[in-house]
C-alpha positions in Angstrom: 84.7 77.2 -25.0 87.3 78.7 -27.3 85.2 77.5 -30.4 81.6 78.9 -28.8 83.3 82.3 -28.5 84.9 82.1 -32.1 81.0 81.1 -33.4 79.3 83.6 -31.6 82.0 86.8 -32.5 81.4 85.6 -36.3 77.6 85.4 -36.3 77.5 88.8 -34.4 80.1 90.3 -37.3 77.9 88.6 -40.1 74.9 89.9 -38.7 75.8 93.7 -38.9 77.8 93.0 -41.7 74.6 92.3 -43.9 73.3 95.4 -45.7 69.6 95.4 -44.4 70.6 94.8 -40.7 72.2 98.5 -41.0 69.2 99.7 -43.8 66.7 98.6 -41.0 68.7 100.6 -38.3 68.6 103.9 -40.6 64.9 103.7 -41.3 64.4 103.1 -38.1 66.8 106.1 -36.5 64.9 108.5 -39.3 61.4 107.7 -38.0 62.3 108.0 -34.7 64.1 111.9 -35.4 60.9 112.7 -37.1 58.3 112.1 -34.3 59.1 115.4 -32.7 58.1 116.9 -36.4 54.5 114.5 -36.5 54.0 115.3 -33.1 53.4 119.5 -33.4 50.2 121.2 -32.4 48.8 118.2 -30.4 47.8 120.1 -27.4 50.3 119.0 -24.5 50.7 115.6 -25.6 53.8 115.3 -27.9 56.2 114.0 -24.9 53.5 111.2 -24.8 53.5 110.6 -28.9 57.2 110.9 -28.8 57.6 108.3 -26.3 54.9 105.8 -28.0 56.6 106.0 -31.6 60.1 105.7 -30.1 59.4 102.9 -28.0 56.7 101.3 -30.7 60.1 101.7 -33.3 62.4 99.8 -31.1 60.5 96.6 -30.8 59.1 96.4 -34.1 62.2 96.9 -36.1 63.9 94.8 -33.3 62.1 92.1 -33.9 62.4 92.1 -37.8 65.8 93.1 -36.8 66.5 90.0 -35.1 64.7 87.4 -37.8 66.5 89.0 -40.4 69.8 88.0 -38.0 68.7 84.6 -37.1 67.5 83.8 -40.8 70.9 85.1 -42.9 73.2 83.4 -40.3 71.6 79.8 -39.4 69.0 78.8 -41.7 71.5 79.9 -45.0 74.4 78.2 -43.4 72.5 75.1 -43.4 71.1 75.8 -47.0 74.6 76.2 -48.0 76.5 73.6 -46.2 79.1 75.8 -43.7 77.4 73.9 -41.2 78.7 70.7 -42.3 82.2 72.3 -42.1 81.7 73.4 -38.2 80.1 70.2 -37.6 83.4 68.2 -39.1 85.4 70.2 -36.7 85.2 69.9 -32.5 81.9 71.9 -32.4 79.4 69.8 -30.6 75.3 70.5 -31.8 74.4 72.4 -28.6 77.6 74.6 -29.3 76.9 75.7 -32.2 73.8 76.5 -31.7 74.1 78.8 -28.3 76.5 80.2 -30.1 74.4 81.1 -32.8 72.0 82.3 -30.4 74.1 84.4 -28.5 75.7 85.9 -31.6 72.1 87.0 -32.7 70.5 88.5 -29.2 73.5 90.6 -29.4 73.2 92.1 -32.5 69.5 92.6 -31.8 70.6 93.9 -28.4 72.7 96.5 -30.1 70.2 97.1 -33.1 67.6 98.0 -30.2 70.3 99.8 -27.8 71.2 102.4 -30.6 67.2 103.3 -31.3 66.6 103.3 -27.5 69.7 105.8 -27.4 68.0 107.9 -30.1 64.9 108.0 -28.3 66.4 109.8 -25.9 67.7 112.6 -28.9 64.1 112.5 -29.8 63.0 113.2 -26.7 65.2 116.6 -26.4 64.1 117.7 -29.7 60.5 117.9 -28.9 60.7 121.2 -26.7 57.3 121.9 -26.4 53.9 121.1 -28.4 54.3 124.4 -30.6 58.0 124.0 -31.7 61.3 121.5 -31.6 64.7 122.1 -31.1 66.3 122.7 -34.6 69.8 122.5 -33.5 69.2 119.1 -31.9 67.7 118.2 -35.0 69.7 118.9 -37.2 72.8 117.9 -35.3 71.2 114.4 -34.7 70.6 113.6 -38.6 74.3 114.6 -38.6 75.7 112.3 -36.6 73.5 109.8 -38.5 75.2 111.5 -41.7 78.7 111.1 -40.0 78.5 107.2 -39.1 77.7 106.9 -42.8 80.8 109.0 -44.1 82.8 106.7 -41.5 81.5 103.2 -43.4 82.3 104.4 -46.8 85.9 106.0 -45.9 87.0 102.5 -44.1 85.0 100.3 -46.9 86.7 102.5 -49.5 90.2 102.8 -48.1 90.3 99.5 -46.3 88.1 97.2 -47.6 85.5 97.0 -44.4 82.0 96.3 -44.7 80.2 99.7 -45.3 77.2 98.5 -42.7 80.0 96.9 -39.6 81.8 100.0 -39.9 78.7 102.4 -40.1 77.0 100.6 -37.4 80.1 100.5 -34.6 80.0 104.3 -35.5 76.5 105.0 -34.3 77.3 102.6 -31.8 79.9 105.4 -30.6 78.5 108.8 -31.9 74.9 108.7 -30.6 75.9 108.5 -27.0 78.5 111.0 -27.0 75.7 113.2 -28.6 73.0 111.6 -25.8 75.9 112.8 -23.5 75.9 116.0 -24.9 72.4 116.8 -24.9 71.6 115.5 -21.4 74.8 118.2 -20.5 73.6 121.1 -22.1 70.0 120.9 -22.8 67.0 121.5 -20.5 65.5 118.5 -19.2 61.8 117.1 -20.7 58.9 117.2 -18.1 59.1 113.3 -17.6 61.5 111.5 -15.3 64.5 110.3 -17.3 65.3 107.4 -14.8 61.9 106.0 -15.4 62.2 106.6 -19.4 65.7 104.5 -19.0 63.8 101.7 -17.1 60.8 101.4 -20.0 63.9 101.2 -22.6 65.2 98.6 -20.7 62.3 96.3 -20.4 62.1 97.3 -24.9 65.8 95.6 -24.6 64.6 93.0 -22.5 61.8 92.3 -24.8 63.7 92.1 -27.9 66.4 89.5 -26.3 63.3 87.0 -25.9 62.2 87.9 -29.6 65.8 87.4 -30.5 66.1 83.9 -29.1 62.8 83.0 -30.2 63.5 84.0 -33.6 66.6 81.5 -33.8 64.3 79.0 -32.6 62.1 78.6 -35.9 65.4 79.6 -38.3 66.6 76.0 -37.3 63.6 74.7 -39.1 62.2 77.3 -41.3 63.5 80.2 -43.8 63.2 83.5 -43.5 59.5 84.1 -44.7 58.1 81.5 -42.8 60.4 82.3 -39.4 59.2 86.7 -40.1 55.0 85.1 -40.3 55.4 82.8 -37.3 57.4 85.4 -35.1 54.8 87.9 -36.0 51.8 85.5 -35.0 53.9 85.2 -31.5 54.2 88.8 -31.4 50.8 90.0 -31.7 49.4 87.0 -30.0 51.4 87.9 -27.0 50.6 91.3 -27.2 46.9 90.2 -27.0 47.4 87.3 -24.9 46.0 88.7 -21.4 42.6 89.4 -22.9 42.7 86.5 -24.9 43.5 83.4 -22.7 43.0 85.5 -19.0 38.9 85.2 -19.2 36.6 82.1 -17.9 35.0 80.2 -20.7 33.0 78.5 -18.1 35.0 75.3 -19.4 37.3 73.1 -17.7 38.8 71.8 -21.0 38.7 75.4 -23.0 40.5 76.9 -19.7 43.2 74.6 -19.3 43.9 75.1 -22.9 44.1 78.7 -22.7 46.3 78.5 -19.8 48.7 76.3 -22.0 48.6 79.1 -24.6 49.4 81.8 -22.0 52.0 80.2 -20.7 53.8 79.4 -23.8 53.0 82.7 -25.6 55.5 85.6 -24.1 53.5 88.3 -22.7 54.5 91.5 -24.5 52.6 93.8 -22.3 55.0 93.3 -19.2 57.1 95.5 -21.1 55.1 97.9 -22.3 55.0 100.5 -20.1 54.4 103.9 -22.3 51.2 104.6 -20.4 53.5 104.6 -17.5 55.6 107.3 -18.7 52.8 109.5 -19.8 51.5 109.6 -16.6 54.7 110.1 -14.9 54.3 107.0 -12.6 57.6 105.4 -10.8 58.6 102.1 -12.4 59.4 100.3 -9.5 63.1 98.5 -9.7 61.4 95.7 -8.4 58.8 95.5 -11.1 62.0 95.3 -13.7 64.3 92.8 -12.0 61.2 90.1 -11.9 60.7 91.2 -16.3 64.3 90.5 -16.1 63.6 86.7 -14.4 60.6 86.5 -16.5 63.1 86.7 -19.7 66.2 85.1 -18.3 63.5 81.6 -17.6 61.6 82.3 -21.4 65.4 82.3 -23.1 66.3 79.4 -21.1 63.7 77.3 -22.0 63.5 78.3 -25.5 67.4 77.0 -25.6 66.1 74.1 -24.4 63.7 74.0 -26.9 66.0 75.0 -29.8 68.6 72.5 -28.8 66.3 69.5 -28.3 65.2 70.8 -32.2 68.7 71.0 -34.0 70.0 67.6 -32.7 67.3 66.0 -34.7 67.7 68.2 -37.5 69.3 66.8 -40.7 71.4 68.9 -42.1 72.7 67.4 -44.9 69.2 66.9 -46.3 69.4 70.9 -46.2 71.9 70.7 -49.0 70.8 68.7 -51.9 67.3 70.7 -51.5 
């Protein structure tokens, strides 16, 4: 147990120790404070266009977030032999691997928790469809501004990684200003509790990408792992209209019901439109998109286990 903790703390350091994880984050936290900008003289509807990009931001850059992740900490360790180290120690196949997995979906996690967080920012900025709040603007790039001067005083003075250090800061900055904003701002005209429940089914979404993601890096490098993830992704986003409709065929059916079944149905967490139209997200609704993830990651464990024990990794090595 000891060793599964050890595996999973490193591949969550490595992971937001490499330079694009925190590049991604940035590009990502300065689309989503310019939405309220894009979203001017729109006629009532820049809440709605807010809420889209933000939401749209989180689970695409999740997603390359957590290939990125999966790629840099499993498929090079086997390219460059650490595995073979772990494996000579008392680190079983199946250890190392949910290790690796849970390292990974919590990097992603946090990746996708900090842009959720800024969503929020977003949201306050946009006062109204003629104007934004300048002062939440401009005190939101920066905090950005300030996680950055934090990464390059510790990597300058200590030695720390530049992207840990700057990362654990907006980890820590951007809720304190969320805080701030909720306490002395006036409130958008959408429900906030309901806006926390569609960011929490993005979170839940990008977990499953997450684990998926480490899936394929057992067998495939980075470019291969980013084109198959994507195919999953925008199949599943697709996948209701796709594999839901009678062919008239007994054979074509069960085959689409195969697909459906094995393809994760992004949709379930999509729930924008919901938002716009101020409609209750039932707790009930989210608890069973919980279930649905908790039973996709456990079989895709299953799946990534059963893969790595037949994996050769020495073969990995003299490629």
């Amino acid at each position: 147990m000891f060793n599964f903790f050890h595996i999973a703390g490193n591949t969550f350091k490595e992971s937001i120790r490499e330079p694009i994880y925190f590049l991604m984050l940035l590009c990502a936290l300065v689309l989503i404070g310019h939405f309220p900008s894009m979203a001017l003289f729109v006629f009532s509807e820049q809440l709605k266009l807010v809420v889209d990009s933000s939401m749209a931001t989180s689970m695409i850059f999740g997603l390359l977030a957590a290939v990125l992740c999966a790629s840099h900490t499993v498929s090079r360790e086997m390219r460059n032999g650490t595995v073979l180290l772990l494996m000579s120690k008392p680190v079983t196949r199946a250890s190392f691997i949910l290790a690796k997995i849970a390292g990974i979906v919590a990097a992603a996690t946090l990746f996708t928790l900090i842009c959720n967080l800024s969503a929020y920012v977003s949201i306050y900025i946009a006062v109204d469809q003629f104007r934004m709040d300048m002062m939440a603007y401009g005190m939101f790039f920066a905090v950005i501004a300030a996680a950055c001067v934090a990464g390059m005083a510790a990597n300058f003075w200590k030695g720390y990684s530049f992207s840990a250090v700057a990362t654990v800061a907006m980890a820590v900055f951007i809720p304190v200003y969320v805080a701030v904003c909720v306490a002395t701002k006036e409130h958008p005209a959408l429900s906030m509790m309901d806006l926390s429940m569609a960011l929490l089914l993005i979170q839940l979404a990008v977990i499953a990408m997450s684990t998926l993601a480490v899936v394929f890096a057992t067998r495939l490098d980075m470019v291969a792992n980013l084109t198959l993830c994507s195919a999953f992704f925008f199949l599943g986003l697709v996948s209701g209209f796709l594999f839901r409709q009678d062919t008239g065929s007994e054979v074509l059916n069960g085959i689409f019901g195969i697909l459906y079944a094995v393809l994760p149905n992004w949709q379930f967490f999509w729930l924008a439109d919901a938002i716009a139209g101020n409609h209750a997200i039932p707790t009930g609704y989210v608890a069973e998109c919980a279930f649905y993830v908790v039973i996709y990651v456990a079989v895709c464990i299953m799946w990534a286990v059963a893969v790595f024990q037949q994996k050769e990794i020495a073969g990995d090595i003299r490629q």
